[in-house]
C-alpha positions as YAML, in Angstrom:
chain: A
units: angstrom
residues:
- id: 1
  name: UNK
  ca: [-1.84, -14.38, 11.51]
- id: 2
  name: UNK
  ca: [-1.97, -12.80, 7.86]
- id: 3
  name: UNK
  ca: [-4.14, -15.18, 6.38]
- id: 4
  name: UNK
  ca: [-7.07, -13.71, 7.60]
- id: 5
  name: UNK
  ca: [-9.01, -12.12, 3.92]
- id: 6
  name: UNK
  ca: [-6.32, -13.47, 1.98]
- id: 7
  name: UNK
  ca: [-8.83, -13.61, -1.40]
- id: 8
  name: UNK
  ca: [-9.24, -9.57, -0.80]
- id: 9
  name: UNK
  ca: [-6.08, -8.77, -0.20]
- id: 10
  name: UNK
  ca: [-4.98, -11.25, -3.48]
- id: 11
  name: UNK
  ca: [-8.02, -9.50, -5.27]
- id: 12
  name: UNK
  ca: [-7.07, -6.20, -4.64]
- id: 13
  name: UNK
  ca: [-3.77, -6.32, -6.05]
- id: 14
  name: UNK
  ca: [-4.61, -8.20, -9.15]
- id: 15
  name: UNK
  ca: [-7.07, -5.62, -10.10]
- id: 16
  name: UNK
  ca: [-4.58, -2.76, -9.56]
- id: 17
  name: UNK
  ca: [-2.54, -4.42, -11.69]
- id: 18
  name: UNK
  ca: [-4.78, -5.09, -14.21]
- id: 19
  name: UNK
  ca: [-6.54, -1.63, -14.59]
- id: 20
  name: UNK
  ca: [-5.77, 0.50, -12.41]
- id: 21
  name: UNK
  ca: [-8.64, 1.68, -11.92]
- id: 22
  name: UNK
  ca: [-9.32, 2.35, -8.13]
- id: 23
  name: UNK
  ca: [-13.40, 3.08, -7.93]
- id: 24
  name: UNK
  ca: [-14.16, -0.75, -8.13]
- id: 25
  name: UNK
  ca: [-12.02, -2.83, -6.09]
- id: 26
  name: UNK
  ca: [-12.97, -4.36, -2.99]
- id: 27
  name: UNK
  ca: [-12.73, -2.79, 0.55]
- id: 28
  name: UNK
  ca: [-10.43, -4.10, 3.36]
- id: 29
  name: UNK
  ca: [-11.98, -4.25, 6.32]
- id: 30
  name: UNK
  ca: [-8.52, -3.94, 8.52]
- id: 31
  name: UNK
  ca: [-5.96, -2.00, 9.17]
- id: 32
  name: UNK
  ca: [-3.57, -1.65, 5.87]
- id: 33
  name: UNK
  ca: [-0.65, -0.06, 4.97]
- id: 34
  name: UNK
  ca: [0.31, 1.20, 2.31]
- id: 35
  name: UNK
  ca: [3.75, 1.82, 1.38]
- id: 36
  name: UNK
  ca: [4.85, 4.24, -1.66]
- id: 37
  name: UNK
  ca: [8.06, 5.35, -3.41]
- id: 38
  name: UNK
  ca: [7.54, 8.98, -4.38]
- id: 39
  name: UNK
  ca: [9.46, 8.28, -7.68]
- id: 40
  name: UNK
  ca: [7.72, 5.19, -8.36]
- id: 41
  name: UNK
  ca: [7.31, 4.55, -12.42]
- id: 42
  name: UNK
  ca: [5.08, 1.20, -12.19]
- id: 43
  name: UNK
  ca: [2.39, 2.38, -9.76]
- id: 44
  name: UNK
  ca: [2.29, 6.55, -10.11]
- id: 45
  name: UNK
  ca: [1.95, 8.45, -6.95]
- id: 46
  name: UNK
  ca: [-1.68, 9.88, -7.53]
- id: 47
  name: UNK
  ca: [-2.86, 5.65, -7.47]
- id: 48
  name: UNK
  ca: [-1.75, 5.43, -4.56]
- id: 49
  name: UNK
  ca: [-3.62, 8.92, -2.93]
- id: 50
  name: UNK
  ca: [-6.69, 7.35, -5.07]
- id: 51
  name: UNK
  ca: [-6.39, 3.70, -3.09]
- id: 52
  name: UNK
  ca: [-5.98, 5.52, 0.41]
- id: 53
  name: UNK
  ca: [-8.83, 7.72, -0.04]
- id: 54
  name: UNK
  ca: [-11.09, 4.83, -1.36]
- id: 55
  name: UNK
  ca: [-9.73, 2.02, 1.53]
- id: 56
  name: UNK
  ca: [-10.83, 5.35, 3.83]
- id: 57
  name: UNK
  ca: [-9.30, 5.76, 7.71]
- id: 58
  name: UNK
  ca: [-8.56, 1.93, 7.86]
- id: 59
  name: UNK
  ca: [-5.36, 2.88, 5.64]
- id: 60
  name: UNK
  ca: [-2.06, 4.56, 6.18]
- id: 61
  name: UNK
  ca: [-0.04, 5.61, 3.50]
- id: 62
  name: UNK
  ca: [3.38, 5.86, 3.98]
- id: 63
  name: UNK
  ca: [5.34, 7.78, 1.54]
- id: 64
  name: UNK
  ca: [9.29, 7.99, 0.96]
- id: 65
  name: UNK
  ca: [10.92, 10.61, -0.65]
- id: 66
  name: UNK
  ca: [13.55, 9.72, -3.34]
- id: 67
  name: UNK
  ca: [12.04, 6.14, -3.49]
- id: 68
  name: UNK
  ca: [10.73, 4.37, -6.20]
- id: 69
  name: UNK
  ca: [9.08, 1.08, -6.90]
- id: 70
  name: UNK
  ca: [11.39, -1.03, -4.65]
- id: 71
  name: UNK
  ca: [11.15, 0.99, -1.05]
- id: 72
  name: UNK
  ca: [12.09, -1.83, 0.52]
- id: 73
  name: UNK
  ca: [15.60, -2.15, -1.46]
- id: 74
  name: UNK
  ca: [16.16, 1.63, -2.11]
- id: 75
  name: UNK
  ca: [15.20, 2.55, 1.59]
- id: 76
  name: UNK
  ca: [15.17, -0.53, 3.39]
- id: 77
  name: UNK
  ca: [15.81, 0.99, 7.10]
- id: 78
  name: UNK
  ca: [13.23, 3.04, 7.07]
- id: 79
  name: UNK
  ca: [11.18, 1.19, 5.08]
- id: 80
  name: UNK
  ca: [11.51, -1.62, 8.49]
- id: 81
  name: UNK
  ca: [10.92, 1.16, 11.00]
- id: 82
  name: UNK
  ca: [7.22, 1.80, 9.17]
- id: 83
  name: UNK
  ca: [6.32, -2.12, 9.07]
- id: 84
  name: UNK
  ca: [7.80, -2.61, 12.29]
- id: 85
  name: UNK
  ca: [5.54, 0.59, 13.60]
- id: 86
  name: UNK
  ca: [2.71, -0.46, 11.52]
- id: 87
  name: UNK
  ca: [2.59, -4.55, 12.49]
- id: 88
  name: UNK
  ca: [3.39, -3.47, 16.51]
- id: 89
  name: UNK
  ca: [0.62, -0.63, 16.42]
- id: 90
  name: UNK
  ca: [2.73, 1.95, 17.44]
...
């Protein structure tokens, strides 16, 4: 079921990683999620307003307050509730 675009999604992340630079990385042409820790000290908050606005309506961002990197760990219930929402399309 998730394998569809597997080489963007892959693609994607490794150039985040690598530069962080948002204005050239490929588009997704599905629905994506995108899941943030407000207090996150790898990926800074603004990357992740900068990757919604460039993936455009296709993309959710989901932000949680007194997060950080690990959202699923630090705030794993309602970090479920969003994926649950998000995979179920409700």
């Amino acid at each position: 079921m998730f394998a569809d675009r597997r080489d963007e999604r892959v693609e994607l992340v490794n150039h985040l990683i690598a530069s962080r630079k948002v204005s050239d990385l490929p588009v997704i042409h599905q629905k994506t999620l995108i899941i943030w820790g407000e207090h996150d000290q790898i990926f800074p908050l603004e990357l992740g307003n900068r990757l919604k606005r460039h993936l455009g309506d296709g993309a959710e961002l989901v932000l949680f307050k007194d997060a950080g990197h690990a959202v699923h760990l630090e705030k794993s219930n309602a970090f479920n509730k969003q994926l649950k929402k998000f995979l179920l399309g409700s």
